[in-house]
N, C-alpha and C positions, 0 to 999 in steps of 0.2 A: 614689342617689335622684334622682328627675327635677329637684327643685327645687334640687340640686348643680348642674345641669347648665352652665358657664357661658362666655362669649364674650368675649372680651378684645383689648385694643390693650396690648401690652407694649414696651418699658417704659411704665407707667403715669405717667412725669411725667417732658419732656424741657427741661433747659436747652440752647440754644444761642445761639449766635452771630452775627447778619446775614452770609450766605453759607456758613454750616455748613451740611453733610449728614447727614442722620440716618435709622434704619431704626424702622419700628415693625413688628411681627411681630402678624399676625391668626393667635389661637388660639383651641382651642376645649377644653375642660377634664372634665372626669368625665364622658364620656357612658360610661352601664352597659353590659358585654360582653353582655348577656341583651337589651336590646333597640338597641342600638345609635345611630348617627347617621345617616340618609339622605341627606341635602343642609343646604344652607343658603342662606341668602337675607340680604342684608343689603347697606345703605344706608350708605358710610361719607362726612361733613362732615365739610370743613376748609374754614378761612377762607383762599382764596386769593389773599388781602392780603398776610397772614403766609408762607404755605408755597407753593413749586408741588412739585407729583406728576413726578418725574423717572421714577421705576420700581415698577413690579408683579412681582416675583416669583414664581407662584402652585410650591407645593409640590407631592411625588410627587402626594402623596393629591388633591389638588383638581385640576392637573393633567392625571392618568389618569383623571379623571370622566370617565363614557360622555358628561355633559352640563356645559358649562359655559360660562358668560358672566360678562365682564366689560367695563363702559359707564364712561369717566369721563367726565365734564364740569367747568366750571369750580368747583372746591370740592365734587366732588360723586363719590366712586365708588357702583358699584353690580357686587356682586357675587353672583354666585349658582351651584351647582353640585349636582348628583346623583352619590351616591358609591358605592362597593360595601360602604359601614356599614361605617365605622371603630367603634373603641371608645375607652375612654379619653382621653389628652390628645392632640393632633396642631392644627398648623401649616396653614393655609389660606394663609395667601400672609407675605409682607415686602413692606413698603409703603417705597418709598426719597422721601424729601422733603429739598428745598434751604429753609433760610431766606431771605423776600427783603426783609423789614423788620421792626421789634421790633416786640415788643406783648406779649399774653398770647390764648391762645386752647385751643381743645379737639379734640381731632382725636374723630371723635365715633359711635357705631355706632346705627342707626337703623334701624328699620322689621327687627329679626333675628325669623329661623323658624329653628329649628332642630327638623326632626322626625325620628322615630324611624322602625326599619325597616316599623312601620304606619302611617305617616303622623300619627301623633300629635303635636303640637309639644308639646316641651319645655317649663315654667317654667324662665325662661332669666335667667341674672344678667350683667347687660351691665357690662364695663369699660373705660370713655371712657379718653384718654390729654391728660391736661394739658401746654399745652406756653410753654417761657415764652422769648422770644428777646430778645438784650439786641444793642447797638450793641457792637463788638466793641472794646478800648481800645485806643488805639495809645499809649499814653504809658504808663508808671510813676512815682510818684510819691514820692520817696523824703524820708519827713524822720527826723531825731534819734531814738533811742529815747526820750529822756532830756532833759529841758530845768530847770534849777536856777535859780532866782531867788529873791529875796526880794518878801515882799508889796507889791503898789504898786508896781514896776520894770516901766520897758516892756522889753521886751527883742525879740529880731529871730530869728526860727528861719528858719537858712538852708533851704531844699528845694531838692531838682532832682527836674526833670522830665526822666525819659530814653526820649525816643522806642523804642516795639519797632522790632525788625529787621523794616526794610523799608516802614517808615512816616515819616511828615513831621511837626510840629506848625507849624501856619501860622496859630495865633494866639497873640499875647503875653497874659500873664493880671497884669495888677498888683493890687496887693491891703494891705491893712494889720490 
């Protein structure tokens, strides 16, 4: 059914890392064998605070289009292609993105047509991909399972902090 019809950023919800690399795969999902998918059009946002766009992959099917374009700009692609009607679920491109600071944000699908071998567009069910990047640790933090005292005792819980491989800690942390 047409209202099946649907566009996606997969995975749908990426942790990373400040300086991780990540893929999001542009799909497209139950177009019917009887009338097919003609092209597509769509506008993909991303906050390019958070991510830069290192690579565009585009797949056979999108690809081998008799027509096809694609435009980025900062935080901003723009994709679009005429196909020979695929049907069912198929891969329009892999979107390759580097983290370049933390935050939270949405890589995001905008402005989609997706019409049939008559030119009809689709009711089209869009899936954004959430994405969340964290400061990457360089320390580990190791304290006691286990700490036994009696009520009202101060008592002193040793920790260490043991730097990852390949990392420094260049601040002391005192504390009570």
């Amino acid at each position: 059914y047409a209202e099946d019809v649907s566009v996606e950023l997969m995975p749908n919800k990426i942790n990373a890392y400040v300086g991780d690399e990540f893929n999001l795969t542009l799909l497209v999902k139950n177009v019917p064998d009887d009338t097919k998918c003609s092209a597509l059009e769509t506008t993909i946002n991303y906050d390019s605070s958070l991510l830069n766009l290192t690579n565009i992959k585009l797949s056979d099917i999108a690809n081998n289009a008799g027509l096809k374009d694609v435009s980025v700009e900062d935080g901003r692609i723009s994709l679009a292609w005429l196909s020979n009607c695929p049907s069912g679920n198929f891969t329009i491109a892999t979107l390759t993105f580097k983290s370049v600071s933390d935050g939270n944000g949405i890589v995001s699908l905008n402005n989609v047509a997706v019409p049939d071998k008559n030119a009809t567009k689709y009711s089209t069910i869009i899936k954004n991909a959430n994405i969340s990047i964290m400061l990457k640790p360089i320390a580990d933090i190791i304290v006691p399972n286990t700490i036994s005292s009696e009520l009202g005792e101060n008592i002193t819980i040793s920790t260490t902090i043991s730097p990852k491989e390949n990392e420094t800690i260049t601040q002391v942390i005192n504390g009570t």
